[in-house]
C-alpha positions as CSV (number, residue, x, y, z in Angstrom):
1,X,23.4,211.0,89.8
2,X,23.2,211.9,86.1
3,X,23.9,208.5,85.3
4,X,21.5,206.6,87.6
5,X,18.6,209.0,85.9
6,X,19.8,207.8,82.5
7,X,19.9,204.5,83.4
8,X,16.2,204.2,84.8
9,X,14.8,206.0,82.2
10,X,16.4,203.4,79.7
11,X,14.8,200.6,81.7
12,X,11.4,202.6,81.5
13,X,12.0,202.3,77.8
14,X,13.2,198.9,77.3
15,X,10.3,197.9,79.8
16,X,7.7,199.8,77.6
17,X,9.5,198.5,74.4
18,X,9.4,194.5,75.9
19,X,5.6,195.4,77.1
20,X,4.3,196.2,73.4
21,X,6.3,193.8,71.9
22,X,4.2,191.0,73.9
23,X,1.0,193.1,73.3
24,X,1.9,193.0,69.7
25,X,2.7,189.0,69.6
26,X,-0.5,188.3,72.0
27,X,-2.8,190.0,70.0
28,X,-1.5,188.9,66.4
29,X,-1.3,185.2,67.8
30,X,-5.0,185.6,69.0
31,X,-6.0,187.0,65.5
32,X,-4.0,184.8,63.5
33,X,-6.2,181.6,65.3
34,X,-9.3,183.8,64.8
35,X,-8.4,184.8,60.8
36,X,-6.9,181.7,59.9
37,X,-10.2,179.5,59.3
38,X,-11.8,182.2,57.5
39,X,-8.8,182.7,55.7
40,X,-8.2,179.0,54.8
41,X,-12.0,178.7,53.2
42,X,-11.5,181.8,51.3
43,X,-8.5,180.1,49.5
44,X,-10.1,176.4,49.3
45,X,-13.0,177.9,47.8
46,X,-10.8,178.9,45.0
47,X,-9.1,176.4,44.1
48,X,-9.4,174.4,40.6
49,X,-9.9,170.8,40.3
50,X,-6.5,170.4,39.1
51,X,-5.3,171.9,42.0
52,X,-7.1,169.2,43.9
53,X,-5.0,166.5,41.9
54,X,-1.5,168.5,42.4
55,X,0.1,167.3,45.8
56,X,2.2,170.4,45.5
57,X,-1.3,172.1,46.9
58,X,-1.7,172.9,50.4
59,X,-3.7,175.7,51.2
60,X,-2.9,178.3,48.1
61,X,-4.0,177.4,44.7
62,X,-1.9,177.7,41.6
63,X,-4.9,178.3,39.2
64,X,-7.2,180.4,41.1
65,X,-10.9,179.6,39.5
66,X,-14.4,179.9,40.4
67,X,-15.0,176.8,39.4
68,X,-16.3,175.0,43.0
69,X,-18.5,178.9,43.4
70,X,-20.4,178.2,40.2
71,X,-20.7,174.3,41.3
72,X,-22.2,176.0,44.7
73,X,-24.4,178.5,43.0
74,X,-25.9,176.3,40.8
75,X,-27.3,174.5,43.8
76,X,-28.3,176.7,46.0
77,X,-31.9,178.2,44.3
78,X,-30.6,181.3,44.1
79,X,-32.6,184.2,44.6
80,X,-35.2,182.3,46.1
81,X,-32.9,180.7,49.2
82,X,-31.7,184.7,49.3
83,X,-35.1,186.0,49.6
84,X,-36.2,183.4,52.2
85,X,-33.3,183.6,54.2
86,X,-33.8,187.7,54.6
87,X,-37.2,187.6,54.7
88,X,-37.0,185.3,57.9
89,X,-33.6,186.5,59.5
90,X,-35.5,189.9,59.5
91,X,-39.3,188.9,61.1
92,X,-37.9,187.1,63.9
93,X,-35.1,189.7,64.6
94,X,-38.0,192.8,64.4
95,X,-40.4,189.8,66.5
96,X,-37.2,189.1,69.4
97,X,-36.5,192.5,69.5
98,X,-39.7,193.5,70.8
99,X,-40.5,190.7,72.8
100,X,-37.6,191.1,74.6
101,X,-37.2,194.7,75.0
102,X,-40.9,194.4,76.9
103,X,-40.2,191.2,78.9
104,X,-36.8,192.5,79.8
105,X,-38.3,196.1,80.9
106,X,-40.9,193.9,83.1
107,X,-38.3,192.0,85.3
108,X,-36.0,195.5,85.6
109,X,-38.4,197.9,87.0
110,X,-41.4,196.3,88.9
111,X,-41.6,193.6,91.5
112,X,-44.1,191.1,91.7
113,X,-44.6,187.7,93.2
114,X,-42.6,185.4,91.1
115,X,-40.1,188.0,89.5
116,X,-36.9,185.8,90.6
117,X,-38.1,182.6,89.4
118,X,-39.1,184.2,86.3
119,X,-35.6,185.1,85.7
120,X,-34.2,181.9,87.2
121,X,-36.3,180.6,84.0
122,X,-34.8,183.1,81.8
123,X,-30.9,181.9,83.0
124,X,-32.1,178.5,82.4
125,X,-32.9,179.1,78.9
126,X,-29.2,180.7,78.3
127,X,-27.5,177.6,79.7
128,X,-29.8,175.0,78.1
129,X,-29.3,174.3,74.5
130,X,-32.5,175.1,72.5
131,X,-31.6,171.3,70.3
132,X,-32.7,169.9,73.5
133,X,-36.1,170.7,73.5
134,X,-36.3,171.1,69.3
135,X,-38.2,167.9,69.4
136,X,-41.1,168.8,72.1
137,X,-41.2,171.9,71.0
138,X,-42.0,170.6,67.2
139,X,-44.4,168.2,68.9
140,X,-46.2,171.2,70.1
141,X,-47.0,172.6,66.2
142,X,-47.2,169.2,64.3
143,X,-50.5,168.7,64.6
144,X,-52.0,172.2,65.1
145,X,-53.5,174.1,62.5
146,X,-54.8,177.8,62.4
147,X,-57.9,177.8,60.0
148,X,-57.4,174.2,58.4
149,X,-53.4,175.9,57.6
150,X,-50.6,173.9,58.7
151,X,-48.6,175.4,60.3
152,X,-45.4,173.0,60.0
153,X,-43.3,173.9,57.3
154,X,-44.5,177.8,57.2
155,X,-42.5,180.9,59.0
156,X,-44.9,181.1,61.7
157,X,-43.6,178.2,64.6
158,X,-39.9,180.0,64.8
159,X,-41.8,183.3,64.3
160,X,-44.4,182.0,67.5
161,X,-41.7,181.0,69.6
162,X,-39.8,184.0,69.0
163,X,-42.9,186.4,70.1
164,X,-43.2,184.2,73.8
165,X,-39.1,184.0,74.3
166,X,-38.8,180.5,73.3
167,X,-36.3,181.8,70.1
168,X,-33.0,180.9,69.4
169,X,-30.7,182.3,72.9
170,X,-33.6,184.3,73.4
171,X,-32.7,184.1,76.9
172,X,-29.5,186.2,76.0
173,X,-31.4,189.0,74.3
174,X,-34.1,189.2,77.7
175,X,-31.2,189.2,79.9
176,X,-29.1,191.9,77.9
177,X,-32.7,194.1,78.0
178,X,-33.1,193.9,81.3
179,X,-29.4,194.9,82.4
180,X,-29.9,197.7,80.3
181,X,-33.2,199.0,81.8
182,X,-31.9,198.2,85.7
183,X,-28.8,201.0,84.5
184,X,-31.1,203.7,83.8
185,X,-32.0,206.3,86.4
186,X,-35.4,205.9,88.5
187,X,-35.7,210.0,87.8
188,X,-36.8,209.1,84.3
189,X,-40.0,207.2,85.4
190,X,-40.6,209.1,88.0
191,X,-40.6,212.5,86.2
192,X,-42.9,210.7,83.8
193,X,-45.2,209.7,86.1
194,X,-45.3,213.2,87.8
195,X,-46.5,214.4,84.8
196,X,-49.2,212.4,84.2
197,X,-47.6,209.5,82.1
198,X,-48.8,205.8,82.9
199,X,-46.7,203.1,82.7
200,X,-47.4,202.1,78.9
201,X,-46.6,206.3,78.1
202,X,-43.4,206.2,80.0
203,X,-42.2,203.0,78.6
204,X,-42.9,204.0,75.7
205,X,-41.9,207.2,75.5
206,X,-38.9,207.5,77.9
207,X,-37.5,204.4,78.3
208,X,-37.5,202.7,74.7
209,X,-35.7,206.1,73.4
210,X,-32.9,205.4,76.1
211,X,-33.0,201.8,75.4
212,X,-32.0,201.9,71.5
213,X,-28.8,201.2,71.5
214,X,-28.6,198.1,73.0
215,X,-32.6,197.1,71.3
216,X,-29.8,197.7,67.9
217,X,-27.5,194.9,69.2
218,X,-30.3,192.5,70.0
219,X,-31.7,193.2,66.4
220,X,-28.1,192.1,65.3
221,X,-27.6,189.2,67.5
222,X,-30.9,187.9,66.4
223,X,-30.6,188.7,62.7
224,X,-27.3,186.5,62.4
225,X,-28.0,184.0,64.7
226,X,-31.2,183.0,62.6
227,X,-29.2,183.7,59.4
228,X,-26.9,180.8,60.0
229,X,-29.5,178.2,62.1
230,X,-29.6,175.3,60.8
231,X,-31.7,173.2,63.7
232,X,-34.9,175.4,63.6
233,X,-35.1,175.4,59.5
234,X,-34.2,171.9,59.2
235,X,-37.2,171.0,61.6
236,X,-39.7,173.1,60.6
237,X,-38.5,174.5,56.6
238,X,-38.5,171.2,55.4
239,X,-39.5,172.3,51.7
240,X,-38.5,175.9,52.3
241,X,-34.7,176.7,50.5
242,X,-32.5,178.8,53.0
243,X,-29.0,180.0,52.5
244,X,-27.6,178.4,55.9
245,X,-29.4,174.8,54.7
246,X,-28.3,175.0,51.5
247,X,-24.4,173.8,52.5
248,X,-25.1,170.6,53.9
249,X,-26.7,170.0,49.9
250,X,-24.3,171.3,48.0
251,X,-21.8,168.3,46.6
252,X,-20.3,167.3,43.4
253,X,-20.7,164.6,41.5
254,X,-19.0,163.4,38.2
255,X,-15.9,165.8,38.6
256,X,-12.4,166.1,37.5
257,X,-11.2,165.6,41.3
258,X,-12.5,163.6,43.9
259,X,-15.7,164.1,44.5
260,X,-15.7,163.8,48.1
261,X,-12.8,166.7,48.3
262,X,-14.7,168.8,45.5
263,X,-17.9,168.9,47.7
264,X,-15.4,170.6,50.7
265,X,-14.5,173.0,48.4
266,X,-18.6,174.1,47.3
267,X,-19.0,173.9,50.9
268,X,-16.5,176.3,51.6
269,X,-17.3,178.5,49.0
270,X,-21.8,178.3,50.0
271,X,-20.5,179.0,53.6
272,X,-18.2,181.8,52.9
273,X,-21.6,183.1,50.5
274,X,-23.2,182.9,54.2
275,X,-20.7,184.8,55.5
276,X,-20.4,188.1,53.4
277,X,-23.8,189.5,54.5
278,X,-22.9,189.5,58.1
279,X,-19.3,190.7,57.5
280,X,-20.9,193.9,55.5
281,X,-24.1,194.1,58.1
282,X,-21.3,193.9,61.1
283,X,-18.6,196.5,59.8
284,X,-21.8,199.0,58.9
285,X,-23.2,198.9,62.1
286,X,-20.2,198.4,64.8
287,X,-20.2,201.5,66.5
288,X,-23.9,200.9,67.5
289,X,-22.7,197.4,68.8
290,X,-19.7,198.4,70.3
291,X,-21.6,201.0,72.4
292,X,-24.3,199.2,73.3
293,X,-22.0,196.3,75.0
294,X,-19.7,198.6,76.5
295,X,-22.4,200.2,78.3
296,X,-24.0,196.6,79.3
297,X,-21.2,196.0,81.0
298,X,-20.2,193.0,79.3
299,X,-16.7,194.2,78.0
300,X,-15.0,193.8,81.1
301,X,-14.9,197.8,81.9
């Protein structure tokens, strides 16, 4: 009897031990695939141009320089492309944020004629890419003008389509609002509005304060999705320097390695430059994210 006991309990612990060991090798497989690119541009972007010429070189350079990251920074208008880049990431994340926070609240908690197809529309706008209707929608500015001002080329078309819920996945952002407003108790309003509160009160005061968490991850989403567009700048920022732009310019010309190979390497360094802010702006504000989708729902719990 003494031995049967001992034997199961060492196949519960050679279970348990087989069990993590495939946790382990699943999840440093699936973080290997998702570190390695960002790995491999960090140590391209290092590289010399002499490491270029050595076919020793693979991936890890024997003279670590900064060579190809002065090549990139010299290109890139720096602060100017910096300032734009913030100044525009943030007035269309601040602009989605609220948009969306209101129409999402709108489709949660009333009913009116129309409500479904309205959201049908929002679902629509999450499955169809926003490059497909880029060229209709810069139709729509090209020749409109606010007070003899263009308006092509200035911040306000992406900062106009973000305020009606045309934006980049601005379909996303409604749709995580409005899951998080259905998941709130009805007692809320209700004691609200038996206290006197009208609807503009009560959203105001009792539902945005429950709602800040998740308006936090929609700020974030929007904030690094316009920080790395390229298709909305490109169309309408013609003349305007931006960060995520800037990489498609940078190149080398004239060097000690190919130039063709030397221009990967800038590349890799400008869009690792992209990069850092969003690393930094991601590891500061996780738990807020974290939170926010756990409670949406959309973590699989």
């Amino acid at each position: 009897m003494q031995n049967k006991i001992n034997n199961d309990k060492l196949r519960a612990k050679t279970f348990n031990l087989m069990y993590a060991l495939l946790r382990f090798i699943i999840i440093f497989g699936l973080g290997f695939i998702i570190v390695k690119p960002l790995l491999a541009k960090v140590l391209l972007s290092f590289m010399s141009p002499q490491d270029l010429l050595d076919n020793t070189v693979k991936l890890i350079p024997k003279t670590p320089s900064l060579y190809y990251w002065k090549k990139m920074l010299d290109q890139i208008s720096l602060p100017t492309s910096v300032i734009n880049s913030v100044l525009l990431s943030f007035l269309v994340a601040v602009v989605q944020t609220a948009a969306c926070t209101v129409i999402g609240y709108g489709l949660a908690r009333f009913k009116f004629k129309g409500s479904g197809l309205a959201f049908a529309f929002v679902i629509i706008m999450m499955i169809v890419p926003y490059q497909t209707i880029n060229i209709a929608q810069y139709q729509s500015f090209v020749n409109l003008s606010v007070f003899g001002i263009e308006l092509v080329d200035t911040f306000w078309p992406i900062l106009i389509l973000a305020f009606t819920g045309l934006g980049i996945r601005e379909g996303l952002y409604i749709y995580l609002m409005r899951e998080n407003f259905k998941g709130l108790s009805n007692t809320l309003e209700e004691a609200a509005y038996i206290d006197g509160a009208g609807v503009f009160k009560t959203f105001w005061a009792v539902m945005l304060p429950n709602a800040r968490t998740m308006m936090t991850t929609v700020f974030l989403f929007s904030f690094c999705w316009e920080w790395t567009d390229t298709v909305y700048p490109k169309t309408y920022l013609v003349d305007t320097p931006l960060l995520a732009t800037a990489i498609s310019t940078v190149s080398v010309r004239n060097d000690l390695a190919w130039d063709n190979i030397g221009t990967q390497m800038a590349q890799c360094a400008a869009s690792l430059f992209v990069a850092i802010p969003l690393i930094f702006l991601f590891v500061l504000c996780q738990r807020s994210f974290v939170k926010s989708i756990s409670q949406t729902g959309l973590s699989g719990g």
